[in-house]
N, C-alpha and C positions, 0 to 999 in steps of 0.2 A: 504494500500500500504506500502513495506517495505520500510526503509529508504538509502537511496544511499550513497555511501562512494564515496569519489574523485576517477576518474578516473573508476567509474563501468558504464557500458551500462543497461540500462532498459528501454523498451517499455512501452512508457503513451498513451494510448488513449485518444484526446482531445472532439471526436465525435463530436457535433454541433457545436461546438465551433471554428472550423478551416470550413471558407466561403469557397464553390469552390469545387474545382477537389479535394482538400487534405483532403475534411470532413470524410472520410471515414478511410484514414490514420494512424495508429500509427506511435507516433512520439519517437525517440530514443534519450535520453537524457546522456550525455558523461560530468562527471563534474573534474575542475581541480584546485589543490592547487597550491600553491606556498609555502615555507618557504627560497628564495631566498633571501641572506642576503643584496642587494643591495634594498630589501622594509624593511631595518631597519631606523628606525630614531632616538632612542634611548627613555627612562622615563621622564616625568616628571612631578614632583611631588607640587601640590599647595601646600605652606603655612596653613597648620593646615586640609589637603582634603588628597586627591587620589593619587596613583599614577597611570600615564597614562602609557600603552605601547604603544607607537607611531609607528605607519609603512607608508611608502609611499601610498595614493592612487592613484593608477596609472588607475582607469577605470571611468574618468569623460565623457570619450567618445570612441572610436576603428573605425578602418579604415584598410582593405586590398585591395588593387589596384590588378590588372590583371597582372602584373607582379614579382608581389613581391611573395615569397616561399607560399606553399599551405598549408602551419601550422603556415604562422608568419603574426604578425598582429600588426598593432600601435596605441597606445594609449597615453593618456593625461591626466598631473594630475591637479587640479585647483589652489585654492590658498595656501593651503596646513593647519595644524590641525585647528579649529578655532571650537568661542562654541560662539554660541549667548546667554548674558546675561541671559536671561530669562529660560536658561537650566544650568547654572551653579551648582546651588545646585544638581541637579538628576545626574550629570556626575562627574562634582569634588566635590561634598560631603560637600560644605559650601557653606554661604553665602556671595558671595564675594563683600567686603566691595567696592571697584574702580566701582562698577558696578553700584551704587545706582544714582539716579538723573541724569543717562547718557542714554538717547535716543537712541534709534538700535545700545547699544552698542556689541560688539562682543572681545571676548577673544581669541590672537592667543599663546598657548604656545609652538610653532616653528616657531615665525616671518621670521626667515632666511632661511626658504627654499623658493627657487626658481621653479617655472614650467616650465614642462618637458616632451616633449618627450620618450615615451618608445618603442624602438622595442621589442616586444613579440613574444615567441615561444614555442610552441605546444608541448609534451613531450610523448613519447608512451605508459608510467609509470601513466600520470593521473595526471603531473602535467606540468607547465611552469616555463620559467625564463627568466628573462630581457638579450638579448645580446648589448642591445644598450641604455645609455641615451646620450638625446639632452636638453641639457639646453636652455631653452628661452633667448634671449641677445637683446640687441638694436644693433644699425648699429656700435658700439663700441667696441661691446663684453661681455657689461657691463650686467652681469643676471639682468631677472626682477628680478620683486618682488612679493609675493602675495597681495598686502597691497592694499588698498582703493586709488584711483584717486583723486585729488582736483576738484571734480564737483560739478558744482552751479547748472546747469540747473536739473538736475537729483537728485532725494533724495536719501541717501546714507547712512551709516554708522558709527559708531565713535569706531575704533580699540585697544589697548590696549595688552599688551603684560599680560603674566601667572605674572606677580607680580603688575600688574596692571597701569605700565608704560602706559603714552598716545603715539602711534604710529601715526608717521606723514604721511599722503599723500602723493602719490609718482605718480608724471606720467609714470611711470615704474612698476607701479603695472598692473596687468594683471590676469582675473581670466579666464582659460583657461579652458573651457566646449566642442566645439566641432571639430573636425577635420580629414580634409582630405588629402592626397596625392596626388600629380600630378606626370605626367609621368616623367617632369623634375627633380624630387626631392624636391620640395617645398612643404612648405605647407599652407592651408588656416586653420585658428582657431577660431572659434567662439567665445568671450570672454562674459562675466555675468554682467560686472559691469557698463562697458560704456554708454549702451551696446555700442559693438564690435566687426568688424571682420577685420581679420588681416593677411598678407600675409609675410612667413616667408620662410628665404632663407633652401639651404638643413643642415646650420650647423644650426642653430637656433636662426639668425642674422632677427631681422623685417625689412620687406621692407618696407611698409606701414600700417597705421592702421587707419581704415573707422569708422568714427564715427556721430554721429546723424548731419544734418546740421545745425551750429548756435552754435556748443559745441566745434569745431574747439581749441578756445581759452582757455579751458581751460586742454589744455595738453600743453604750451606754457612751452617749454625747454626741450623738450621731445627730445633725439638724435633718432629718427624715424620720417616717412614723418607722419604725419596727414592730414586725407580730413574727409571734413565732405561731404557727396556724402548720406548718408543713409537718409530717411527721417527723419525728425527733430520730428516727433510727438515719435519717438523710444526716446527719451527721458522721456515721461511719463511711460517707466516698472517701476513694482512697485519695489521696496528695495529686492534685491536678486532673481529676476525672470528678468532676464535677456536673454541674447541668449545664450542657450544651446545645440545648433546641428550646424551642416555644413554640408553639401550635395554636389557632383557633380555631371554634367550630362556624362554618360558614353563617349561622346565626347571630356569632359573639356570645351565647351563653354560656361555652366551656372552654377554657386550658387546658390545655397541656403540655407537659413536658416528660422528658424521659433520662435515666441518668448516666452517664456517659458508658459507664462502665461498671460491671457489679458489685455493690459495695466492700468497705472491706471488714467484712462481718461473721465471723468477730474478730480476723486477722488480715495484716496485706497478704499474708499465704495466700487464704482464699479470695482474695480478688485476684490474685495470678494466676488462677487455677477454672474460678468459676466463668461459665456462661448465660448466668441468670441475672439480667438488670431490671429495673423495675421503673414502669411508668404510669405515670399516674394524670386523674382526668380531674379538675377542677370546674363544682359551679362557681362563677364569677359572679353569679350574685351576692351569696355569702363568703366567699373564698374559703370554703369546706372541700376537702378531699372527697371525692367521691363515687372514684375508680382508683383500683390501683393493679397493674394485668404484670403481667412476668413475658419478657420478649428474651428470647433466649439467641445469641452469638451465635454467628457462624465458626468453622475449624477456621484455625488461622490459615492453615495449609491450601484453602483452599483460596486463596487472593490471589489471582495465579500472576501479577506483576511483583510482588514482594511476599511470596509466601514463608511461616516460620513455624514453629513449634512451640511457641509464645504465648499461650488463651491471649491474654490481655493489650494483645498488638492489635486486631480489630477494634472498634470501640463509634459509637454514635456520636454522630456530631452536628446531627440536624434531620428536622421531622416537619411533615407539613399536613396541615389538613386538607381532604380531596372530599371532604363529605361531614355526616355528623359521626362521632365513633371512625371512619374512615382516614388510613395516615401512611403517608411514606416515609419509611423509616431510611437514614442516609447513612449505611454502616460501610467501614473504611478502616483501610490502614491507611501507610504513609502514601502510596503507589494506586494502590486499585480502592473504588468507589462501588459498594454494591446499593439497588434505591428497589426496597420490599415494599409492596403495597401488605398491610393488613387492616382487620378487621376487628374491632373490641368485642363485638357480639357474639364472638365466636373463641372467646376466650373466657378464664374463673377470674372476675372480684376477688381480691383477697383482700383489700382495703379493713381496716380494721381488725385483722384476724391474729391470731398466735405468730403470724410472721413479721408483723410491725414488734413484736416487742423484742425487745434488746434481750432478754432471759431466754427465747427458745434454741435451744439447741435438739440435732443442728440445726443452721439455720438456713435461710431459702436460700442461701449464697453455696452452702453445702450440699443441697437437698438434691433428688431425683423428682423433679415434681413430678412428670408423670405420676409415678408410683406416690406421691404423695395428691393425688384425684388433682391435682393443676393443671389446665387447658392450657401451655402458652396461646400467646398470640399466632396466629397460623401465618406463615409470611410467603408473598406470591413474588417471586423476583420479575423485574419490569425491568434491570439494566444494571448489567456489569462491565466498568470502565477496561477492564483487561481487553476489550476491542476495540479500543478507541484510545490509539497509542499516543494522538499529539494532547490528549487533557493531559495536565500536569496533576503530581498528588495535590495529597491534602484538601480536598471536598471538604467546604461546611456550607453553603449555602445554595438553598433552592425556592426555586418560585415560577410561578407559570405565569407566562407574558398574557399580551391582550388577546393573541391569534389562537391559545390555546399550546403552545413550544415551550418546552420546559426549559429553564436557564438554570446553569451551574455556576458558581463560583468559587476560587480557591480562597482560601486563607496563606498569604505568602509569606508569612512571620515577619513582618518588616523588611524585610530585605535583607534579612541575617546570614541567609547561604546563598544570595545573590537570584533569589526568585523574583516572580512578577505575578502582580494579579491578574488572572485571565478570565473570562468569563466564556463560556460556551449555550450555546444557543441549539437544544434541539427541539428535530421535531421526526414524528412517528414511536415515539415510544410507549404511548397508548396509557400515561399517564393524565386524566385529567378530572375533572372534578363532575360531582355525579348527582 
């Protein structure tokens, strides 16, 4: 197959690979750059290493609503450049001394950007450009931050800036992974670190932010409301698999979200091990829980662009709604993008049950549900990237244009190992809303 330039049309044939009416299908793939100067962020260069080119990554998630233009679409950036310890030599090129004897420590060298809001648009040329940022702010005005939360209950982080400055805890930190649009102009945000979901006004002032219950406390000073409403066991995500998607239902009466990866409950053993993550359906009237369904991982082995022997190398990084109860789930390693349609109706409620409590052993993270009478979610594969050589990894956002084309976007971590944000544009994959 030849290789696509931004903005060319080409027919993929995915054949088996696409369940349903669309197996038959070719599908047309439309790819788009940016060199928009508003995804600059400027170099920077470690002490005796690399110099980085940093750029904004604006595609930690996407979102188009029913009313909004049929080429514009919104996106989210997270916490902005950051390098885990443990990759520092491969990416800035030394051994960085602040890093030694620091546990899940992480390296931000653009502590100061804030997350954001991006409207995005569609370009007839084969590329996009930002016509709108929304800075995230408290009820103050005041931008977050990307920076790490002061949480006990939850295992966490230990931050530090590019000369190895220690970075302080902020309840104003905010890692922002999934979101959606309402008719009003608000929006709902899935956050990574809390975990977190958050409801923000149309300038990007937080109204509220929902957090595990019992964790309440420890965003104490925070100018935004805090409720701890989510279940309290959403405290055992493991260190960086957090929530990663936000969903509505074509109505606006329910949320949802799903959590990146399965908790680590009661140990990181078994988040490495297990393939039971758990999502859950919120009425937005009360913000009451009230689904909560088990969607179980694919083998790693089977990603067939980066396949490993891993459980925890696949992982969710974004869901969409195509109906009420109806969702595509976006599961992914670093290389290959797999996008399941399922169904909640066709799965057990365990919401409320012996599996929310922190005291069951084992627990659903250990468990054979089957054998324990648990439906997962049944999942119909609609499209695996391992055919579609010129997408790049890292899939976190989706959304369906006005024509009915589904678009992708990557998350390109700022510009850390010299990626770019790309967006893809298909169409026939028989993905649509119902």
């Amino acid at each position: 197959m030849s290789t696509l330039r931004a903005g060319s049309l080409a027919a993929l044939i995915l054949g088996s690979l696409i369940a349903g009416p669309a197996a038959a299908e070719d599908i047309q793939a439309r790819y788009y750059l940016s060199d928009d100067t508003l995804l600059r962020i400027g170099q920077f260069t470690f002490d005796g290493g690399k110099t980085l080119n940093l750029t904004v990554g604006i595609g930690s998630a996407a979102w188009r609503g029913p009313n909004d233009s049929a080429n514009v679409i919104w996106t989210v950036g997270d916490r902005g450049p950051n390098i885990a310890c443990s990759e520092m030599k491969g990416i800035a090129g030394i051994d960085f001394a602040p890093c030694k004897g620091v546990q899940r420590g992480r390296v931000y060298p653009a502590p100061s950007y804030a997350p954001s809001i991006y409207r995005v648009m569609l370009l007839d040329n084969g590329t996009f450009r930002v016509t709108d940022v929304i800075t995230l702010k408290d009820r103050d005005g005041n931008p977050l931050s990307g920076m790490l939360n002061p949480l006990k209950t939850a295992a966490t982080e230990n931050a530090m800036d590019g000369s190895g400055k220690p970075l302080p805890r902020e309840v104003n930190g905010f890692d922002a992974e999934g979101i959606v649009r309402l008719k009003d102009g608000t929006f709902w945000i899935g956050e990574e670190n809390g975990p977190s979901i958050a409801h923000f006004s149309a300038d990007g002032r937080m109204i509220a932010r929902y957090v595990p219950q019992g964790t309440e406390g420890e965003y104490a000073g925070a100018k935004y409301d805090v409720k701890g409403t989510l279940p309290a066991i959403l405290a055992k995500r493991a260190v960086n698999r957090g929530i990663e998607s936000m969903a509505v239902s074509p109505d606006e009466q329910f949320l949802y979200f799903i959590v990146q990866n399965p908790l680590a409950n009661p140990d990181v053993k078994s988040y490495q091990q297990a393939k039971n993550t758990r999502l859950f359906k919120i009425e937005r009237a009360s913000m009451k829980v009230i689904g909560e369904y088990v969607y179980t991982l694919d083998d790693p082995g089977s990603f067939r662009r980066d396949p490993s022997k891993r459980q925890n190398d696949p992982r969710i990084s974004e869901m969409m709604a195509i109906g009420l109860d109806r969702l595509v789930v976006l599961e992914r390693t670093e290389q290959t993008t797999k996008l399941y349609e399922i169904n909640l109706a066709d799965a057990t409620n365990i919401a409320g049950t012996k599996w929310d409590d922190l005291a069951t052993s084992p627990t659903l993270e250990q468990t054979d549900v089957g054998s324990a009478g648990i439906k997962p979610a049944p999942k119909t594969l609609r499209l695996d990237t391992a055919n579609l050589s010129d997408i790049v990894g890292k899939t976190e956002g989706l959304a369906l244009l006005g024509d009915g084309s589904l678009l992708m976007i990557n998350d390109d971590d700022f510009g850390i190992l010299g990626g770019r944000t790309q967006i893809v544009v298909l169409r026939g994959t028989g993905i649509e809303r119902r």
